[in-house]
C-alpha positions as CSV (number, residue, x, y, z in Angstrom):
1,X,17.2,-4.3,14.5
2,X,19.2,-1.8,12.7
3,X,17.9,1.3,10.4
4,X,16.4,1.2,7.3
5,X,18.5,2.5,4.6
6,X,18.9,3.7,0.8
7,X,21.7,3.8,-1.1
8,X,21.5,5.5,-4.5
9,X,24.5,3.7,-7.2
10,X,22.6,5.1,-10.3
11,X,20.7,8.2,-10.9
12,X,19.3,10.3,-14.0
13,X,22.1,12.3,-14.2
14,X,24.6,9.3,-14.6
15,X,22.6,7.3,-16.9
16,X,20.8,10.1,-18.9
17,X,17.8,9.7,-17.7
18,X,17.4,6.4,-18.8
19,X,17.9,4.1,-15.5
20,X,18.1,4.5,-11.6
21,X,19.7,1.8,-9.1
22,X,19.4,1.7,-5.1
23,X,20.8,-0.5,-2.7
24,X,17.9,-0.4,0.3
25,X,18.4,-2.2,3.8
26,X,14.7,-2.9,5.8
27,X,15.2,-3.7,9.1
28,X,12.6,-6.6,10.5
29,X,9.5,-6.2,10.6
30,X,9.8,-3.0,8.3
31,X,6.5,-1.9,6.4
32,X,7.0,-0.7,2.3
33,X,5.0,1.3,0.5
34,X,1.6,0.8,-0.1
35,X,0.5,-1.6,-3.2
36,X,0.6,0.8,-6.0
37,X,1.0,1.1,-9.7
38,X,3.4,2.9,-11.8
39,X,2.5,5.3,-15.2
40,X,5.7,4.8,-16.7
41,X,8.2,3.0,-14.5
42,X,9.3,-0.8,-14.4
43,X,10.4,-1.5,-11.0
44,X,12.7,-4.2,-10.2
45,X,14.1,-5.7,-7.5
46,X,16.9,-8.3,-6.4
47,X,17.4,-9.6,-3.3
48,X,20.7,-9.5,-2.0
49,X,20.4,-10.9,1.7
50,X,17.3,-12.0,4.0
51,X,13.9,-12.4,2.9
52,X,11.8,-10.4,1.2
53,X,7.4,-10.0,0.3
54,X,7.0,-8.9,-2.3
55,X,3.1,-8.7,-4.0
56,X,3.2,-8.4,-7.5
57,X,-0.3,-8.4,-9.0
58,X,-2.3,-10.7,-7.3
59,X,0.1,-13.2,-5.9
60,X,2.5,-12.4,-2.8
61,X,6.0,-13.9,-3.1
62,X,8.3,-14.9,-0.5
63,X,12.0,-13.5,-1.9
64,X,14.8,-15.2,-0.6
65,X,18.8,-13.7,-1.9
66,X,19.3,-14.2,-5.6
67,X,15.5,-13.5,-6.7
68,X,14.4,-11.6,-8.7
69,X,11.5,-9.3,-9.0
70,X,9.7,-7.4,-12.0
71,X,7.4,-4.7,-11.9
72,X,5.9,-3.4,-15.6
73,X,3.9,-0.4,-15.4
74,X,0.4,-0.7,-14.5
75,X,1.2,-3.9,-12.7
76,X,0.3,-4.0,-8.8
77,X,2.7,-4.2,-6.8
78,X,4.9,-3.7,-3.0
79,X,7.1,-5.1,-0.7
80,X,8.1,-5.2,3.0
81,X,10.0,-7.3,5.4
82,X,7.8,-9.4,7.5
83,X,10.9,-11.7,8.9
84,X,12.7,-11.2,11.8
85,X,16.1,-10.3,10.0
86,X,17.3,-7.2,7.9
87,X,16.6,-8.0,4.1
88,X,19.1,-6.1,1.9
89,X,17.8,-5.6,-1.8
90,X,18.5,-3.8,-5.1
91,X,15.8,-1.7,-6.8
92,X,16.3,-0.5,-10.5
93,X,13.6,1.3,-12.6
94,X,13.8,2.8,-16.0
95,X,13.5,4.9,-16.8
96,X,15.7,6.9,-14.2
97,X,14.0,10.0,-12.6
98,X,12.9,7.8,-9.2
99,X,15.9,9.0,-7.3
100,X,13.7,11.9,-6.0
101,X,11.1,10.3,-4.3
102,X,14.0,8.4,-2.4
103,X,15.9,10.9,-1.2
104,X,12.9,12.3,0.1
105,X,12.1,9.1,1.8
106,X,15.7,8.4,3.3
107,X,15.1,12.2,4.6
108,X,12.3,11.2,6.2
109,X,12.9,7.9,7.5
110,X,15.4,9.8,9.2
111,X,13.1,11.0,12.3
112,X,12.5,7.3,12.7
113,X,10.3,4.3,11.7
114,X,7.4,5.1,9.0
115,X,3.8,4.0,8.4
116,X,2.9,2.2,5.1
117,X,0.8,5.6,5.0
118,X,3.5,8.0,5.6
119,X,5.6,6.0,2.8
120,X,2.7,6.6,0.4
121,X,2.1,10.3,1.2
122,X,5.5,11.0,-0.3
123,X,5.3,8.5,-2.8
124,X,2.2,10.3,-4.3
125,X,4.1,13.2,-5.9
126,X,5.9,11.2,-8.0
127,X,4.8,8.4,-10.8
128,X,3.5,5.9,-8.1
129,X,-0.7,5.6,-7.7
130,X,-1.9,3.9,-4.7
131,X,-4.3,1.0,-4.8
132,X,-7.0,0.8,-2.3
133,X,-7.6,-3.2,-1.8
């Protein structure tokens, strides 16, 4: 099993303002974020390698590479890897402005494996509202 990983390829600055892009590894077994909405984001995701679940609304989807995923705001949604393998994805949102809340994360996930919970703690400051279920 190896680390979990974010790669930012776009940010704010690059696109002004108007787009961000990541390249994120989850190692097996890896939790996401907690379902949650956005205000103002669409967030998107393509599936590079592995398998990723993906809940978007009320249906859970099992991603395999080439799907993809789209997120309007206001629309319920999260992911995680629930197979045994690494799942390697992209994840745009416009607009741009996103890249915040993951370098906070990748800083983080740096001390080692997080909670669902701890994901959503630092998600919380930026455009991303929890859903209890």
């Amino acid at each position: 099993m190896g680390p979990n990983t974010i790669t930012i390829k776009a940010n704010s600055e690059m696109t002004g303002g108007t787009f961000f892009l990541s390249e994120t590894s989850l190692a097996a077994r890896s939790p996401g974020p907690p379902p949650h909405t956005h205000r103002s984001i669409t967030d998107m995701f393509y599936v590079l390698e592995g398998t990723l679940t993906v809940l978007l609304g009320d249906e859970e989807h099992t991603a395999g590479p080439g799907t993809f995923v789209c997120a309007p705001p206001g629309v319920v949604h999260t992911f995680r890897n629930d197979s045994d393998l690494s799942v390697r994805f992209l994840n745009a949102n416009t607009p741009g402005g996103f890249e915040a809340y993951m370098r906070e994360l990748s800083a983080s996930a740096a001390d080692g494996p997080m909670t669902s919970e701890e994901i959503g703690a630092i998600a919380a400051r930026y455009d991303f509202m929890p859903v209890i279920r």
